[in-house]
VOBA-1610 file (N, C-alpha, C; in pm, whole numbers, padded with zeros to 5 digits, always signed):
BEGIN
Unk-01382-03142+01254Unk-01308-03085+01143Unk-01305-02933+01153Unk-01425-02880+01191Unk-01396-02717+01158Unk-01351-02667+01261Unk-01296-02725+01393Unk-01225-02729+01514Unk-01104-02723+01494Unk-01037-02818+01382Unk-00916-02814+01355Unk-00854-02732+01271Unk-00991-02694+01161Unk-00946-02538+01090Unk-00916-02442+01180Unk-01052-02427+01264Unk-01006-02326+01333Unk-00898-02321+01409Unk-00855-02423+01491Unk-00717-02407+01552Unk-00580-02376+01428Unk-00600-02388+01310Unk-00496-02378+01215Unk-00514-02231+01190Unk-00636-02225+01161Unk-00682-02024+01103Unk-00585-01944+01225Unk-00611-02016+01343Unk-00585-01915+01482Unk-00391-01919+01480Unk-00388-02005+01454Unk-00228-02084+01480Unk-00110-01993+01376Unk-00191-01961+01229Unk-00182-01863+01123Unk-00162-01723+01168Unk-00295-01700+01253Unk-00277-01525+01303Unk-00207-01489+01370Unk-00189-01638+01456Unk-00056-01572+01555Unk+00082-01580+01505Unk+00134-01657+01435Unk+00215-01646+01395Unk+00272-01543+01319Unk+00155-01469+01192Unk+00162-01346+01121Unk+00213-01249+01264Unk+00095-01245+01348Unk+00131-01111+01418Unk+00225-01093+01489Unk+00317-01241+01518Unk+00454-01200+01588Unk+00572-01154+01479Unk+00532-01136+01368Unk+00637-01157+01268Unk+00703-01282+01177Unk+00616-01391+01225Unk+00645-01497+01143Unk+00598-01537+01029Unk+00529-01445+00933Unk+00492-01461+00845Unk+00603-01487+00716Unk+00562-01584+00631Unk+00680-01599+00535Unk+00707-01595+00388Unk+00733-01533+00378Unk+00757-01503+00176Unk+00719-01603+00103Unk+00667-01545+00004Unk+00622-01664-00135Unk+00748-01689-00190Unk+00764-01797-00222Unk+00881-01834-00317Unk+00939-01754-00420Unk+01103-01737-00438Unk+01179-01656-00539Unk+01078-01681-00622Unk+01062-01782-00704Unk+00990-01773-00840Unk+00846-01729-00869Unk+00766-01639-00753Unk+00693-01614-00756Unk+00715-01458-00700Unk+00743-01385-00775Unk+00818-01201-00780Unk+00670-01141-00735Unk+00610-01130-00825Unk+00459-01074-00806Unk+00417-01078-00688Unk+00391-01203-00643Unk+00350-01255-00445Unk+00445-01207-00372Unk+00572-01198-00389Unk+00728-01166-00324Unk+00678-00942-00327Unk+00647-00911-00436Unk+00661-00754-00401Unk+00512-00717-00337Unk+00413-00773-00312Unk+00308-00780-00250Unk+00317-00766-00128Unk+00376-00881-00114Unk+00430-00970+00039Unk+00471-00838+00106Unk+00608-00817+00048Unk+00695-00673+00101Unk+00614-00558+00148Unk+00554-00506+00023Unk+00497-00374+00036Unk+00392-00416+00183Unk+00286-00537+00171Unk+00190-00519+00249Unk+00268-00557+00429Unk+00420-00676+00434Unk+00435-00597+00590Unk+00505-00531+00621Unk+00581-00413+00566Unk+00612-00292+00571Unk+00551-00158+00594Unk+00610-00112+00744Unk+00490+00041+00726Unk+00553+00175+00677Unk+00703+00197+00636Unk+00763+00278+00598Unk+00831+00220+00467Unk+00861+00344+00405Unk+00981+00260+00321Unk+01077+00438+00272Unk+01131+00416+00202Unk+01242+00512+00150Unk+01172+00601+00045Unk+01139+00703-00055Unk+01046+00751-00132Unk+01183+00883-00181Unk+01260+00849-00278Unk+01320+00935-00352Unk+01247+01015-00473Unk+01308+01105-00457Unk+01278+01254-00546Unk+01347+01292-00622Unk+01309+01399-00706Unk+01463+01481-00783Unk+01444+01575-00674Unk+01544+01670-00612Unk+01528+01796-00557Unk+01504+01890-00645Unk+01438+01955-00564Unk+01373+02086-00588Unk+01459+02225-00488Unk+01497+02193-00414Unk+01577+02281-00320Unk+01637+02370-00401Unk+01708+02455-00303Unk+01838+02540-00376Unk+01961+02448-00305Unk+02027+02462-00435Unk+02202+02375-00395Unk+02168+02274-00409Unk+02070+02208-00410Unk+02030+02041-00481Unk+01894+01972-00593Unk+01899+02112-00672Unk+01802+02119-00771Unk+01878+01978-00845Unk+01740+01921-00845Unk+01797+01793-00978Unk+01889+01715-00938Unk+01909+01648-00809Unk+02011+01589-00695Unk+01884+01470-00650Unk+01905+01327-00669Unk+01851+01261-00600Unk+01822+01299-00446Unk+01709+01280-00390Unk+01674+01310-00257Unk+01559+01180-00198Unk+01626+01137-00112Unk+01562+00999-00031Unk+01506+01059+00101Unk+01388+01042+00137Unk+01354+01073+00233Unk+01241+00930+00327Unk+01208+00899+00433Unk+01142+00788+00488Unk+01010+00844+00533Unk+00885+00775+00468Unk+00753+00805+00472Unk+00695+00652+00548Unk+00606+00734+00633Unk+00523+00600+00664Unk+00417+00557+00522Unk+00398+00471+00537Unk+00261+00399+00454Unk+00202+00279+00456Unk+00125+00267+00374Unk-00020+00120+00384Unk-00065+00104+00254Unk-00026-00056+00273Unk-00152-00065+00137Unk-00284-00122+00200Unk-00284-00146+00309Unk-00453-00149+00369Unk-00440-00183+00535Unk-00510-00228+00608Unk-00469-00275+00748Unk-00402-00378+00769Unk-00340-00414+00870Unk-00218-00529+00870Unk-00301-00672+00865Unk-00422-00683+00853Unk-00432-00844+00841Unk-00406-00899+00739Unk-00390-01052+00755Unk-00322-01110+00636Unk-00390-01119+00526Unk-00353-01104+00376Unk-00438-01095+00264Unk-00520-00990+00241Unk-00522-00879+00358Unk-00585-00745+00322Unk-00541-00661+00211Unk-00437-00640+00167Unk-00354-00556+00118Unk-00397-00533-00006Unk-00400-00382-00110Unk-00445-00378-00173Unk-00349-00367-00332Unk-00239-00306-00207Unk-00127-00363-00327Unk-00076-00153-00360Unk-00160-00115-00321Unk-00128+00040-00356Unk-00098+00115-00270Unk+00003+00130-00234Unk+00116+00250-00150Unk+00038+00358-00083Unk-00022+00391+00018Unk-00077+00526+00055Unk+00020+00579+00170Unk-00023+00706+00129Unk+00076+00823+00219Unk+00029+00890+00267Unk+00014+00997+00392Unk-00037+01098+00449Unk+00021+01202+00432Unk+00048+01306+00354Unk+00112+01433+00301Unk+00132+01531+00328Unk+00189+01653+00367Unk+00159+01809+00366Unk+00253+01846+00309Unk+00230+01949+00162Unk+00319+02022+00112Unk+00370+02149+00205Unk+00399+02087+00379Unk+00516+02150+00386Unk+00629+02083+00408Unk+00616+01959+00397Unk+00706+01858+00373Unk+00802+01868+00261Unk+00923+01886+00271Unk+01051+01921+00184Unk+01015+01815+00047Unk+00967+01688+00059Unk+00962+01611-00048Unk+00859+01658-00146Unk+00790+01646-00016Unk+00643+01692-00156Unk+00698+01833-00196Unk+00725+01935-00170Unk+00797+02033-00222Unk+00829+01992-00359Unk+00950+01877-00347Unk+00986+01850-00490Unk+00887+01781-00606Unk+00818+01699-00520Unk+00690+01644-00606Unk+00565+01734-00653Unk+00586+01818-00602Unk+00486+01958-00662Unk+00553+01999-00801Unk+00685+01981-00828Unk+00763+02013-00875Unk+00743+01930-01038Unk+00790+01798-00973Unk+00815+01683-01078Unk+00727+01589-00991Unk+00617+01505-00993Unk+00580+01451-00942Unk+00608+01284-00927Unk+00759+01261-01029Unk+00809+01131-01046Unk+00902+01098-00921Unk+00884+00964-00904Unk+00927+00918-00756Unk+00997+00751-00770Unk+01077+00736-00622Unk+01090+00579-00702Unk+01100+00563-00540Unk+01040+00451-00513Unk+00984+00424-00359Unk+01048+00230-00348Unk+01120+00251-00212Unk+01202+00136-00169Unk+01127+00100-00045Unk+01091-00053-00026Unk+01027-00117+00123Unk+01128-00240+00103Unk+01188-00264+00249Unk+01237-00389+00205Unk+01212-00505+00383Unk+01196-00578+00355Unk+01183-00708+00496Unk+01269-00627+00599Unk+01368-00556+00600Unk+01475-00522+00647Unk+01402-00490+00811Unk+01325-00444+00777Unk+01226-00360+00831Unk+01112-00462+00947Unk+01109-00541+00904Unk+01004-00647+00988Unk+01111-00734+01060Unk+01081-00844+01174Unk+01192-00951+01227Unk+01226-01034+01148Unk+01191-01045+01020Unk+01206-01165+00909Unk+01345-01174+00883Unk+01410-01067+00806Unk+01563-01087+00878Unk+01638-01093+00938Unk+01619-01061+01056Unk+01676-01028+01217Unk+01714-01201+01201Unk+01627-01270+01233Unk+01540-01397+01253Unk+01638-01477+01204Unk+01655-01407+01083Unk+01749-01514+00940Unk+01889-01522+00942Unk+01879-01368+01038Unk+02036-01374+01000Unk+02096-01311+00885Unk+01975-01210+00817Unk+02017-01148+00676Unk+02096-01002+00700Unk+02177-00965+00660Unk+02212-00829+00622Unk+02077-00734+00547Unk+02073-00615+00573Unk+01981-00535+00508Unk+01999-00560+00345Unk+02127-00574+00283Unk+02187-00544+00166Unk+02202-00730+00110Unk+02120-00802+00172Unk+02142-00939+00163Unk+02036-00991+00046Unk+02042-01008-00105Unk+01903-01066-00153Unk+01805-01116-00065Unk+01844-01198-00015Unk+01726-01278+00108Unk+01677-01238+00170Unk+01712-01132+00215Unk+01610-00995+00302Unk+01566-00916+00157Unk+01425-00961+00115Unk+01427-00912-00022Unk+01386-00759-00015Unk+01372-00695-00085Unk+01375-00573-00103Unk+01318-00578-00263Unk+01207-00382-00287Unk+01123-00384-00382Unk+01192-00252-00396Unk+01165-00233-00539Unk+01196-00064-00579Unk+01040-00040-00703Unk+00985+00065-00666Unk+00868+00059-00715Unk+00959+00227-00830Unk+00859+00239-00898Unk+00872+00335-00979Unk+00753+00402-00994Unk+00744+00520-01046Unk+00610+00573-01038Unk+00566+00748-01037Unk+00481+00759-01005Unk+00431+00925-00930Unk+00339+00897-00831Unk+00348+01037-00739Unk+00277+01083-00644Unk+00184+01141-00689Unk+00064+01086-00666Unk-00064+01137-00709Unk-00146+01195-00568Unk-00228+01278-00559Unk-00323+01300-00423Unk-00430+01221-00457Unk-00529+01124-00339Unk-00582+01038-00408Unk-00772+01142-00435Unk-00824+01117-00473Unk-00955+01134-00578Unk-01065+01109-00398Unk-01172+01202-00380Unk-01266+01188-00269Unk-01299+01040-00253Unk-01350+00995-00359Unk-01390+00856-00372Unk-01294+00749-00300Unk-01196+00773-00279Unk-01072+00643-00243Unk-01030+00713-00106Unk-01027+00846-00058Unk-01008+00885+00038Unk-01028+00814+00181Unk-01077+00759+00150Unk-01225+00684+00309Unk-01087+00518+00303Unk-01086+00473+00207Unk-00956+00365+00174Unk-00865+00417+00217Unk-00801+00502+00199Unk-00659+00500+00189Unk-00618+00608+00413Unk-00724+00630+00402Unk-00762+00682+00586Unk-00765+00599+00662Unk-00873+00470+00578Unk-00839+00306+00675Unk-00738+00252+00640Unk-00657+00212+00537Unk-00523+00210+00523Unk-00419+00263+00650Unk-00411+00404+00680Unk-00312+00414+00703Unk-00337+00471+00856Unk-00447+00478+00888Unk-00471+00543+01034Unk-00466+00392+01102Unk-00462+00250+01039Unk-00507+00104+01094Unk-00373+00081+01154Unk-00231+00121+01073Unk-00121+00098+01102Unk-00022+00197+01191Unk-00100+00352+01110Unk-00030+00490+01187Unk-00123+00506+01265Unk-00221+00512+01416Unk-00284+00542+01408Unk-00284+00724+01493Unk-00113+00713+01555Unk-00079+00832+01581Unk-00123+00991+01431Unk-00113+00907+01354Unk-00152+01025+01223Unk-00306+01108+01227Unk-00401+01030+01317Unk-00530+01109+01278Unk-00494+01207+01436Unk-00394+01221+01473Unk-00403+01363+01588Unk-00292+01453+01532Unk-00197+01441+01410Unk-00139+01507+01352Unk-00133+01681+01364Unk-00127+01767+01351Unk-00175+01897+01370Unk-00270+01911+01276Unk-00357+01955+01224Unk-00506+01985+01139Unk-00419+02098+01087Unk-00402+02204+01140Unk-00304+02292+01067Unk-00192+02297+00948Unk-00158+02190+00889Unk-00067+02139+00829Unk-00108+02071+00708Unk-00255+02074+00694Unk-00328+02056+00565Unk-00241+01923+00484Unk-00310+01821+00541Unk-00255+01641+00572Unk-00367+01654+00407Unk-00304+01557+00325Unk-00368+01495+00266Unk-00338+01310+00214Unk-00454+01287+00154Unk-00388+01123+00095Unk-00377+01136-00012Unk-00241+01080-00033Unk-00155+01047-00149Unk-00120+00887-00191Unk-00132+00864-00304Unk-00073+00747-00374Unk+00013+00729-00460Unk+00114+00597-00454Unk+00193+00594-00560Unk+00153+00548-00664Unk+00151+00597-00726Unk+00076+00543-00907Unk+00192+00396-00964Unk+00189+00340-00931Unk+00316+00213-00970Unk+00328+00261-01127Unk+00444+00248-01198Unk+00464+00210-01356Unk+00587+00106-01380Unk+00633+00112-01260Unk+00782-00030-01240Unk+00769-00076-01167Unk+00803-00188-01127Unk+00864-00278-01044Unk+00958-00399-01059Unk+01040-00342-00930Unk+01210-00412-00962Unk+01188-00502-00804Unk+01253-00627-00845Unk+01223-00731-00697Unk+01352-00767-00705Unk+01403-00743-00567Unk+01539-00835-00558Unk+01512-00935-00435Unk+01487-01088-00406Unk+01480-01154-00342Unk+01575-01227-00332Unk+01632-01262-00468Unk+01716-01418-00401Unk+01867-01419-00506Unk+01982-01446-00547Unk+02066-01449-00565Unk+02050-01454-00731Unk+02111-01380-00796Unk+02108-01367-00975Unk+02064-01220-01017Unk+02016-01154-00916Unk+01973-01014-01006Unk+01824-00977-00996Unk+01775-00859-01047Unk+01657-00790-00996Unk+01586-00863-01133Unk+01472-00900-01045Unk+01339-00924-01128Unk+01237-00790-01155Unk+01173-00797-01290Unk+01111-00712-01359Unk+00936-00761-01345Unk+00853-00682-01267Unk+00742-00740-01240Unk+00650-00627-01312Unk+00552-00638-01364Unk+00460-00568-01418Unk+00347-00514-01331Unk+00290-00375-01325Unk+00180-00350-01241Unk+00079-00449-01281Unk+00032-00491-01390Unk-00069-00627-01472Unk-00049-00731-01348Unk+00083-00790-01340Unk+00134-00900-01244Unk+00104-00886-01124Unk+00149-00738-01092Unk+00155-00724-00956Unk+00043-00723-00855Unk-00062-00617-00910Unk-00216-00623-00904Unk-00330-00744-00905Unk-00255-00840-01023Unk-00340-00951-01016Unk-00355-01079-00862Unk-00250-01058-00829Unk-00220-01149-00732Unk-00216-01088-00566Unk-00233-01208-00471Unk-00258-01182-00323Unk-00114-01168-00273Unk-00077-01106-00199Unk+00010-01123-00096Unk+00050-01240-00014
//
């Protein structure tokens, strides 16, 4: 018997790590924006501008991130970023520190696979809402294994450029998975549950 687990446990990992890992069911949003965020290593992270000529102008820019290392069920569910305010975004987030951050399957072979359009419900896609916070010493050591597990090009970064870790503080979440319209998930919801 524990021969045959194990050939199932093993049969599991490989499959995750080629990309075959597979979404929780539409009716389960909470597991569905989990799912997303944790196999996604970039996603989209809009701003208000801060610039000149686009003060107060939506501004989308693409950040790597982690909510913990890529194994399955690791994930912690919280967005980390590697930062330097000389980065044009954080510029604006120095500014206004409100943000609204997009990951979608688009991004992994899950739709390739399917046959989905990027813009397809079924290639689901998350829109988080929120702020950019820098994270607290205490969580630092987390959010370094987080994101050096997936980036690990980031820990030779230039030192010069005064890198820090950042988090998205969630206060929304919008799920679009499957045909009828965006689901409304609660950080309460979202937090409680595994990937």
């Amino acid at each position: 018997m524990a021969g045959v687990l194990f050939l199932c446990a093993a049969a599991v990992l490989l499959l995750l790590a080629v990309g075959g890992a597979v979404p929780p069911p539409p009716e389960e949003a909470a597991r569905m924006a989990r799912f997303v965020l944790h196999n996604c290593d970039w996603g989209a992270l809009a701003t208000l501008s801060a610039q000149e000529g686009l003060r107060g102008h939506p501004f989308a820019n693409i950040f790597s991130l982690s909510d913990g290392p890529p194994e399955p069920f690791s994930g912690s569910g919280v967005p980390y970023l590697y930062l330097t305010d000389m980065e044009i975004s954080v510029k604006d987030l120095e500014i206004n520190s409100n943000a609204s951050l997009t990951v979608s399957l688009a991004q992994t072979p899950y739709c390739k696979k399917h046959g989905y359009d990027p813009q397809n419900p079924l290639c689901a896609h998350i829109i988080f809402c929120g702020s950019i916070v820098k994270v607290k010493d205490s969580e630092a050591g987390l959010a370094k294994k987080a994101l050096f597990s997936r980036h690990p090009e980031m820990e030779n970064w230039p030192k010069d450029h005064n890198w820090f870790f950042a988090k998205f503080n969630i206060t929304n979440i919008w799920v679009l998975d499957y045909f009828g319209g965006l689901k409304i998930v609660t950080p309460e919801e979202y937090y409680s549950v595994k990937p």
